[in-house]
C-alpha positions as CSV (number, residue, x, y, z in Angstrom):
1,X,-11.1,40.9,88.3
2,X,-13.4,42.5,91.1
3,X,-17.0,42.5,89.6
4,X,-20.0,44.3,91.3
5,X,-22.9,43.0,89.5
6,X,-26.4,45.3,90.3
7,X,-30.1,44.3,88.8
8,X,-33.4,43.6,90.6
9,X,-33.9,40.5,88.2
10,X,-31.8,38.5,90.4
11,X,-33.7,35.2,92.6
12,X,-34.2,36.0,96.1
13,X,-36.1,34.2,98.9
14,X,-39.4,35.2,98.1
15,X,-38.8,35.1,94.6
16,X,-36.9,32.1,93.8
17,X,-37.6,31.6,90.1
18,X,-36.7,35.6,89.4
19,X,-33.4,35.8,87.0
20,X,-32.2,32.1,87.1
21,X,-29.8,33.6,84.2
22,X,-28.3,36.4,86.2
23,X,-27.4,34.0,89.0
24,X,-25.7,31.1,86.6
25,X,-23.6,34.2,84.8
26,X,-22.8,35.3,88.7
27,X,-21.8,31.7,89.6
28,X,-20.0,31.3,86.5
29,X,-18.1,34.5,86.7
30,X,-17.1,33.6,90.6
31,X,-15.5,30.3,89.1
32,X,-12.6,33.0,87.7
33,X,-13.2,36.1,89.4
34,X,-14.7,38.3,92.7
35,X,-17.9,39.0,92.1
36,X,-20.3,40.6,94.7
37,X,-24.2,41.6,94.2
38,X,-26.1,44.2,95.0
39,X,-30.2,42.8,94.1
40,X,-32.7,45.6,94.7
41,X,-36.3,44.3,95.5
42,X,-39.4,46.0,95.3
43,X,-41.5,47.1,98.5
44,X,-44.4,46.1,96.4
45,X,-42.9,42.7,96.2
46,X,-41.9,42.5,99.8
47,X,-45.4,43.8,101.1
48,X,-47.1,41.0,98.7
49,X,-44.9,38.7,99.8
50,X,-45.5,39.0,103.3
51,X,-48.9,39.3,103.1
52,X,-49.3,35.9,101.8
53,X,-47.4,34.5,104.6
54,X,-43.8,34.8,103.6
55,X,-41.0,34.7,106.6
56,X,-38.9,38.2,107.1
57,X,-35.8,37.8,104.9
58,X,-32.1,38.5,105.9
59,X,-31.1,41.3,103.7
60,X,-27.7,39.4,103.7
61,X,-26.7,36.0,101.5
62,X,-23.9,34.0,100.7
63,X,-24.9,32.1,97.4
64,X,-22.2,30.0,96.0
65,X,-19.5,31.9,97.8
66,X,-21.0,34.9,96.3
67,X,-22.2,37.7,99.1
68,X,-25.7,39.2,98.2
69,X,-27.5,41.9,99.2
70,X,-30.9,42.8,98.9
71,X,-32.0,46.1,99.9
72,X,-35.4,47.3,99.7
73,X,-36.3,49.5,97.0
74,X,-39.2,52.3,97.6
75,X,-40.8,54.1,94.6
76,X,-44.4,54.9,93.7
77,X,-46.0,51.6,92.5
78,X,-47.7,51.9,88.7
79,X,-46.5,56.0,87.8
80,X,-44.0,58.3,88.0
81,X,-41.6,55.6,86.1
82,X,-39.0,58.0,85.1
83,X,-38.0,58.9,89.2
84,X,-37.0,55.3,89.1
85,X,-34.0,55.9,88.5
86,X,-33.7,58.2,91.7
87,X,-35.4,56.1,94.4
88,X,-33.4,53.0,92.8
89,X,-29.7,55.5,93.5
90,X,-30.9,56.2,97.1
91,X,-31.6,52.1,97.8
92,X,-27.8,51.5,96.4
93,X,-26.4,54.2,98.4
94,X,-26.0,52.3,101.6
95,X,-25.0,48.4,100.2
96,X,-22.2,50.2,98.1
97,X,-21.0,51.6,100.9
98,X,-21.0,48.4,102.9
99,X,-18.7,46.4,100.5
100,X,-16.6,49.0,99.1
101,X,-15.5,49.6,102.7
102,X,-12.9,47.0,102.5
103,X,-13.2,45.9,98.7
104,X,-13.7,48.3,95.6
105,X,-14.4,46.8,92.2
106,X,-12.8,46.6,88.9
107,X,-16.1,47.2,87.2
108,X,-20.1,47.6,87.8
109,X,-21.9,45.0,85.5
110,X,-25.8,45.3,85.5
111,X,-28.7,43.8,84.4
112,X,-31.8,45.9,82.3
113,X,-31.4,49.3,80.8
114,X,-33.9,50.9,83.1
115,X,-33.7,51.8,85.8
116,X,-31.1,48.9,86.7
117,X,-28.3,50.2,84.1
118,X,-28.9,53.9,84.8
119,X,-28.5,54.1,88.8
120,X,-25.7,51.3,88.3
121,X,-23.8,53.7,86.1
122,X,-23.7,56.3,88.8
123,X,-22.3,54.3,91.3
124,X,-19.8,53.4,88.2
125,X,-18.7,56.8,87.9
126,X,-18.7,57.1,92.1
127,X,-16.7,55.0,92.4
128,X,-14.0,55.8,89.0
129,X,-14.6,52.6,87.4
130,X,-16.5,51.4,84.2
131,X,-19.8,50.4,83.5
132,X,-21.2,47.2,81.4
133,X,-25.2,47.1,81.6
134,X,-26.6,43.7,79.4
135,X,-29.6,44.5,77.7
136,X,-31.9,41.3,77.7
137,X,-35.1,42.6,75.7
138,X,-38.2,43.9,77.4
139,X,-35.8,47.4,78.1
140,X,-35.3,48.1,74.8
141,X,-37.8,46.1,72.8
142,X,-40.6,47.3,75.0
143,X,-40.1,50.1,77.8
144,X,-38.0,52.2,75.0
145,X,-41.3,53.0,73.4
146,X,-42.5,55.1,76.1
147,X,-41.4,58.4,75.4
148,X,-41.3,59.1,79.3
149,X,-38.8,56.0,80.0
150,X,-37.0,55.8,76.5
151,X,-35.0,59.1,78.0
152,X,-33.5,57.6,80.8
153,X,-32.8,54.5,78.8
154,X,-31.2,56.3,75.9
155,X,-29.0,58.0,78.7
156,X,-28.2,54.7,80.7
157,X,-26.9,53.1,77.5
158,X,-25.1,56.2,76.1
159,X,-23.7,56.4,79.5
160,X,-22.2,52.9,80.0
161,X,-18.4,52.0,78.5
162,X,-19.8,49.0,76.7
163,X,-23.8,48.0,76.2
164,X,-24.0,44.0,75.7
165,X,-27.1,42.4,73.9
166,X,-27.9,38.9,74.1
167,X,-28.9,39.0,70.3
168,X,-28.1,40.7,66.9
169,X,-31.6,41.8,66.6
170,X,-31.3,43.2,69.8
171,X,-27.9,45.1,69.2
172,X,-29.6,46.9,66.2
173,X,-32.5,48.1,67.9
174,X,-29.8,49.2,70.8
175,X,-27.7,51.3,68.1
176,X,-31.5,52.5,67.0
177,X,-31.5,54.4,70.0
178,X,-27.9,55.9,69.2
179,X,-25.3,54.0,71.2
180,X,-22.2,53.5,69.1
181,X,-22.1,50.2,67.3
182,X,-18.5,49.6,68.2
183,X,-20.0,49.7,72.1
184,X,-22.8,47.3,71.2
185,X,-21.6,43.2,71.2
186,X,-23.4,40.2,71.2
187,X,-23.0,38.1,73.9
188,X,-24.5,34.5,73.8
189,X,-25.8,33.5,77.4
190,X,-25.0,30.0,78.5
191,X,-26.6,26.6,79.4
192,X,-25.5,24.2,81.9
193,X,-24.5,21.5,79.6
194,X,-24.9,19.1,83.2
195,X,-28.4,19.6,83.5
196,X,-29.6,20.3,79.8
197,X,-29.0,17.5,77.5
198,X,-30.9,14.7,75.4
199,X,-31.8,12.4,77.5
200,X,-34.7,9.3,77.4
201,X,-37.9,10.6,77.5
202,X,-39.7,8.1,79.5
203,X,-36.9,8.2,82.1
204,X,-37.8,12.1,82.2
205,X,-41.4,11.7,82.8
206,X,-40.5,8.8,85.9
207,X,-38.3,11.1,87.6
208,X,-40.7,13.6,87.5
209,X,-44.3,11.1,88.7
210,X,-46.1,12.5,85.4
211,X,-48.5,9.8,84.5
212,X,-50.0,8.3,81.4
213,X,-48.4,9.1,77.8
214,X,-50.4,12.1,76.3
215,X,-48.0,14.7,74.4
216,X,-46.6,16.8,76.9
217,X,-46.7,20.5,75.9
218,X,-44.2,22.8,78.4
219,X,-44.0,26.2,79.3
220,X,-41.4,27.3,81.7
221,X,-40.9,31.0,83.3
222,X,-42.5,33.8,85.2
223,X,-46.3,33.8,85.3
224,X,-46.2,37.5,84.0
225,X,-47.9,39.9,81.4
226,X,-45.8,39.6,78.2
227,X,-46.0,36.1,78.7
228,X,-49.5,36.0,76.9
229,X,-50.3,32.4,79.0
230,X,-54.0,34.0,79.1
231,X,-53.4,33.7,75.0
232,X,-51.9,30.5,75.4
233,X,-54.8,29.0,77.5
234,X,-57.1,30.3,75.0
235,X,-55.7,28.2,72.3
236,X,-55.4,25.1,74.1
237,X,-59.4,25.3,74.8
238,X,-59.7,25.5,71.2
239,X,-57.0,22.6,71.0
240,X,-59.6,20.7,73.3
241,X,-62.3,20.4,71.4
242,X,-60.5,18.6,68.5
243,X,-61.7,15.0,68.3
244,X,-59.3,12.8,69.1
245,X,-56.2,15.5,69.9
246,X,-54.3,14.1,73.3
247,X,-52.3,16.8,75.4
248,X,-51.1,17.9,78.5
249,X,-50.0,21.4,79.2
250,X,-47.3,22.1,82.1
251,X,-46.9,25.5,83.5
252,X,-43.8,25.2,85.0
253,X,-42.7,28.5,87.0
254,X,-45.1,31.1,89.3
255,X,-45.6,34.7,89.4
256,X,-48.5,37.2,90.0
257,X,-51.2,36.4,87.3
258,X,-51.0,32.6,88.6
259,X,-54.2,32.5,90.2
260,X,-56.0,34.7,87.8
261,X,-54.3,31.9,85.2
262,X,-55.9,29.0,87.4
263,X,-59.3,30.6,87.4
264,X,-59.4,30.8,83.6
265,X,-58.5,27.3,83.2
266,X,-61.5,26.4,85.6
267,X,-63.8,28.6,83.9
268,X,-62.6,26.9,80.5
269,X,-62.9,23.3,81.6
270,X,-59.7,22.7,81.1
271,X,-58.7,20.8,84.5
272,X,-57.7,17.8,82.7
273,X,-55.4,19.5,80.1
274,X,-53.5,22.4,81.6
275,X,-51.5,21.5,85.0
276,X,-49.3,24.3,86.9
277,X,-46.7,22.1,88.1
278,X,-45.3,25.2,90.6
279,X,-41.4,27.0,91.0
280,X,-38.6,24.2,89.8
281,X,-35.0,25.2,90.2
282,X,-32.9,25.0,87.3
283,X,-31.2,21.8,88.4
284,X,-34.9,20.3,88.0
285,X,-35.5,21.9,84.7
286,X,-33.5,19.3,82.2
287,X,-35.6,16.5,83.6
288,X,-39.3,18.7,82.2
289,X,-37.9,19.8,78.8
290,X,-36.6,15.9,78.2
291,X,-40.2,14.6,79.2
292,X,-41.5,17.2,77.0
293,X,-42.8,16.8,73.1
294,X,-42.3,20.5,72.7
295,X,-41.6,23.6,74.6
296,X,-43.8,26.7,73.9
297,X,-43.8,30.5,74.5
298,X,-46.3,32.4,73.1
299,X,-44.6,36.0,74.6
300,X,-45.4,39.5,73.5
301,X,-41.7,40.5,73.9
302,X,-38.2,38.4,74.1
303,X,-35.0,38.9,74.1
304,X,-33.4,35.6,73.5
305,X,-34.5,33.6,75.9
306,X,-33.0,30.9,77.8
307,X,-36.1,28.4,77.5
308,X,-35.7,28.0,74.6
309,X,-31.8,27.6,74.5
310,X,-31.9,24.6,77.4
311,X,-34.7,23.4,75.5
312,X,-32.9,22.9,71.9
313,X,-29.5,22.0,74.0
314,X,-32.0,19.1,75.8
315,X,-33.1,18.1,71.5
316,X,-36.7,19.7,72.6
317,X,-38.4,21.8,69.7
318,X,-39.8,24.6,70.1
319,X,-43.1,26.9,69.1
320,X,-42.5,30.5,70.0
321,X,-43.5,34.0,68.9
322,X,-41.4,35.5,66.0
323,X,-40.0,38.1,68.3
324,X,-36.6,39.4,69.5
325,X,-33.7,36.8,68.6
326,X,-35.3,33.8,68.6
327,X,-35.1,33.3,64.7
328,X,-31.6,32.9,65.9
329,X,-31.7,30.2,67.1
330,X,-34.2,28.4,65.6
331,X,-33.8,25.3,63.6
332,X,-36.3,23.2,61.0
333,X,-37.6,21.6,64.0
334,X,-38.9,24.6,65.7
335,X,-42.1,26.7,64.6
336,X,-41.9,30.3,64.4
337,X,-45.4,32.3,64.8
338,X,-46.6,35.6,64.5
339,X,-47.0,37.1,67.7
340,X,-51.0,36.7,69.0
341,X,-51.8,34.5,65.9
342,X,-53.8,31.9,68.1
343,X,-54.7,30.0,64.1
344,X,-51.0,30.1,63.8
345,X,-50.4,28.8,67.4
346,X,-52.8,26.7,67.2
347,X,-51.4,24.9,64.0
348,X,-48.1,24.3,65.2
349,X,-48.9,23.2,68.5
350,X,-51.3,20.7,66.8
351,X,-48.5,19.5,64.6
352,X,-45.4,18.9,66.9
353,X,-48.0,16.6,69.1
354,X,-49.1,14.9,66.5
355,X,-46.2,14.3,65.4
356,X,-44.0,14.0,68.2
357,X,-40.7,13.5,66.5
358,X,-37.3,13.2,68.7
359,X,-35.6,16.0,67.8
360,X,-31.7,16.8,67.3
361,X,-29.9,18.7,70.3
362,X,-28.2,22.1,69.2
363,X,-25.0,22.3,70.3
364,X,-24.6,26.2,72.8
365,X,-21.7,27.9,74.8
366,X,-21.7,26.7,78.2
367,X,-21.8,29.1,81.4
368,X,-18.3,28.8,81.9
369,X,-17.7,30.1,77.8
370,X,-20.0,32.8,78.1
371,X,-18.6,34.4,81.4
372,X,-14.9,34.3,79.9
373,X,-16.3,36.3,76.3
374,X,-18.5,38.5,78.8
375,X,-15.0,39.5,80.5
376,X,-13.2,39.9,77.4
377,X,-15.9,42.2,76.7
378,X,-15.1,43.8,79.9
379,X,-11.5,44.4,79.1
380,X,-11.7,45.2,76.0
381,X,-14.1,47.9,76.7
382,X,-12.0,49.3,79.1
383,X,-8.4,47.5,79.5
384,X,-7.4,48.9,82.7
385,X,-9.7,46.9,84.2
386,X,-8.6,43.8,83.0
387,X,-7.0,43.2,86.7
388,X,-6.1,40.4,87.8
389,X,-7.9,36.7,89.1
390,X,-8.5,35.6,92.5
């Protein structure tokens, strides 16, 4: 099958911890099939990214065996959200061009509802083949509440031949918005069962230089809003002045609120305890959840994310917000909280470094099993474009 995969949450050089998750399902997929991608970035992105020093990028890559391209995406920054969709069309216009000249796909798979899904099911119906868009949370759980986006959202998903969610809480709030139920499926993403596994923990903490043996709390993502690490740095101060409580906090990952993040942990005193450890790539990642006594994330919105999947595949509990599909996956080991209860937080974090029991590894598909039931969602959504493998 010829695959043309479209989303803006996909890693590129100035952004090298965006979408790890879209690339492994890419690199997956391209085990079996042809895929190509098509990774819009922002102008916003590329003017901050320059500004702070960044080299011009090649619009061009070869990842994997897997040709990228990354056009540049204009739009008015912070309003006028529903012409996404438009500006988004007009930035696709010329890469779908270049590599349907002398290849045409089977089927346009994209990532987000909006405005991702939408534009990528126009250049579905451009060029006569079907369109999958994967739904991974924030799109539906969050930007569907704004009357002014949940249009173009509704539309993208009504529009495509099959919707995939990465949870069941997530397909129900998808058939909320009126898509067929018999288009919705749940769709587990993988882990990379070579990188994320038990393994010893003091071997962890060598390979990575971390010193001393004070519980290691981790966070790992994009230093973003609905991550609530401004909440989260609030409760560790609190955490702090406990009489005799050790613990370490690594903020594993980067993104825009990073030094507004540093400057509250300066202005809390918290040097000692909090420690932003920078971008890792996923091949790094098994080494931090293995040295880690638990893995946190304290977000507004999830889908179901993938932190906390390569954390219980590594035998790593969790604390997390109650929110999205995480209950899904959740075991005894892990705490469940109510989203901004910092008592609640507070409570759990308190117990699982106190504690500091080795926990039991949950068994998860693999990349490799999760691209082959994404492709039979393919067919089955529309058969004749099963086609054939490379």
């Amino acid at each position: 099958m010829r695959i043309l995969f479209i989303s803006s949450i996909f890693p590129n050089p100035w952004q090298a911890g965006k979408g790890p998750f879209t690339l492994a399902l890419c690199k997956a997929l391209h085990h079996q099939h042809e895929v190509r991608v098509i990774s819009p970035i922002a102008w916003a992105d590329e003017w901050s990214a320059r500004r702070h020093g960044a080299a011009k990028m090649d619009r061009r890559a070869v990842i994997d065996g897997i040709q990228v391209l990354y056009p540049r995406c204009w739009f008015p920054p912070m309003f006028l959200r529903t012409l996404h969709t438009g500006f988004y069309r007009r930035c696709l216009a010329a890469p779908v061009q270049t590599l349907t000249t002398h290849w045409h796909p089977d089927v346009v798979v994209s990532f987000f509802a909006h405005p991702d899904g939408e534009a990528a099911n126009h250049v579905a119906r451009a060029l006569d083949v079907p369109s999958v868009i994967i739904v991974g949370g924030a799109d539906i759980l969050q930007l569907a509440r704004d009357a002014r986006r949940r249009e173009g959202i509704i539309n993208a998903l009504q529009s495509a031949n099959a919707v995939v969610a990465v949870s069941r809480q997530l397909k129900d709030k998808t058939v909320d918005l009126g898509v067929p139920a018999g288009r919705v499926h749940v769709w587990a993403q993988g882990v990379d069962e070579t990188i994320f596994h038990p393994g010893n923990k003091h071997d962890a903490r060598m390979e990575l230089n971390l010193k001393g043996d004070d519980p290691l709390m981790l966070w790992v993502g994009r230093m973003v809003p609905d991550k609530s690490l401004d909440f989260l740095i609030e409760v560790c101060a609190s955490l702090a002045k406990r009489a005799g409580l050790r613990f370490r906090l690594c903020l594993v990952g980067d993104g825009p609120l990073k030094q507004k993040l540093r400057h509250q942990v300066k202005h809390l005193k918290l040097d000692r305890y909090v420690e932003f450890c920078g971008h890792y790539p996923p091949s790094r990642l098994g080494d931090w959840y293995r040295a880690a006594d638990v893995t946190v994330l304290p977000s507004q919105s999830e889908g179901l994310p993938n932190v906390l999947r390569e954390s219980r595949a590594c035998g790593t509990p969790f604390v997390a917000s109650d929110v999205g599909g995480i209950s899904e996956i959740a075991t005894v080991e892990d705490d469940l909280i109510p989203v901004g209860d910092a008592a609640a937080l507070a409570k759990a974090l308190a117990r699982q470094i106190t504690r500091r029991t080795p926990g039991t590894a949950s068994k998860l598909p693999t990349w490799a099993e999760a691209a082959a039931a994404l492709v039979d969602i393919i067919q089955a959504a529309s058969p004749k474009s099963a086609g054939g493998r490379r």
